[in-house]
C-alpha positions in Angstrom: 0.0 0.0 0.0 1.6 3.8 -1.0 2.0 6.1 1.4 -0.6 8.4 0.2 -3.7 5.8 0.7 -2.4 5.2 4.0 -2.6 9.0 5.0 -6.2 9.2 3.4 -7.7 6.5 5.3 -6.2 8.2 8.0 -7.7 11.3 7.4 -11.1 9.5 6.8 -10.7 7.9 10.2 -10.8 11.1 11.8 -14.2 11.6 10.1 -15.8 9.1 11.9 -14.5 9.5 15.6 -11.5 6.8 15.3 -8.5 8.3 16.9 -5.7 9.3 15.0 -2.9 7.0 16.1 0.2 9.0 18.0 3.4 7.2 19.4 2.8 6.7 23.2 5.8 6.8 26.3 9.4 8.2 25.8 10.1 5.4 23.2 13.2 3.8 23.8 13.7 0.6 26.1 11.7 0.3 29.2 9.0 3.0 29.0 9.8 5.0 32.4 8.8 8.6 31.8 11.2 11.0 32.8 12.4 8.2 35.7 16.4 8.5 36.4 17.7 5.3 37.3 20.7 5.3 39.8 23.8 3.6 37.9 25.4 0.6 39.3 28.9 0.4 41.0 31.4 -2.0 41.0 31.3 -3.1 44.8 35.2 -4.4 43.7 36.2 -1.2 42.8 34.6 0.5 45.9 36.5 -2.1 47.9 39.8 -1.5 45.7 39.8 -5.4 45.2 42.5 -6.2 43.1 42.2 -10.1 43.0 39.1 -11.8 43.2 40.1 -15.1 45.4 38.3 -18.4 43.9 38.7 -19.9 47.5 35.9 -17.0 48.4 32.9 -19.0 48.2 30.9 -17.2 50.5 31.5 -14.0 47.5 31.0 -16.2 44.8 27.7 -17.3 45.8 26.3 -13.9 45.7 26.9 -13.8 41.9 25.4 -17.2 40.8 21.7 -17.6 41.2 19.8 -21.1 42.1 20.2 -22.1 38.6 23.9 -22.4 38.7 24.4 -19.6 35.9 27.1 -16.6 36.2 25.2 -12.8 36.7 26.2 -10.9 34.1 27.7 -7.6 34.2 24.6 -5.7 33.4 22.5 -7.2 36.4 25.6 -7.6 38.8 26.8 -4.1 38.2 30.5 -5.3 38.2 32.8 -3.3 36.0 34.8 -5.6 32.8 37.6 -5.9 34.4 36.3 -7.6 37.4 33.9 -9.7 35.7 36.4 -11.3 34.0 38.3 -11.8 37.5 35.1 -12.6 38.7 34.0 -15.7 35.9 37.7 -16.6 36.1 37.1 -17.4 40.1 33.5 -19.2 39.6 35.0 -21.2 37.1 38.3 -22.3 39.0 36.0 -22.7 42.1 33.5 -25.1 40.5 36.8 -26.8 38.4 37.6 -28.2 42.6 34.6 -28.6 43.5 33.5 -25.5 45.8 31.1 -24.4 43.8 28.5 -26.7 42.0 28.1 -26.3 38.5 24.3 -26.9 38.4 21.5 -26.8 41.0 20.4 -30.0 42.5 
């Protein structure tokens, strides 16, 4: 259908009482209005961590819900470089067994 058709029908939709269609929200991703959203921080760089310890199990739990599965960075609110620290440790920790690799 042209473009031109389209915009007539509109127009003739108007005539009887049908609403003309309008884009609705800020558009974007989520659909909060006007809402700032505080930004994550690294808890690892707050702490000025500078190795993540695999031995840490009781720290590693807190990134690895019931599932098994590693948080990623966008939920966890770790910066890259301690992410990759961060997988590197879950992975070593489940290689030795702290850490299970699934849920029972």
């Amino acid at each position: 259908m042209s473009r031109n058709i389209e915009r007539e029908r509109d127009f003739d939709n108007e005539d009887e009482g049908v609403p003309e269609r309008r884009p609705q929200g800020g558009g974007g991703r989520g659909g909060g209005r006007g809402r700032m959203r505080r930004r994550k921080v690294c808890r690892f760089c707050v702490d000025k961590v500078d190795l993540i310890d695999f031995k840490d199990v009781k720290l590693l739990q807190n990134f690895i819900p019931e599932r098994g599965k590693i948080l990623p960075r966008r939920i966890s609110g770790v910066c890259t470089a301690h992410q990759r620290m961060l997988t590197e440790a879950i992975k070593r920790a489940r290689n030795i067994a702290l850490l299970p690799y699934t849920a029972d």
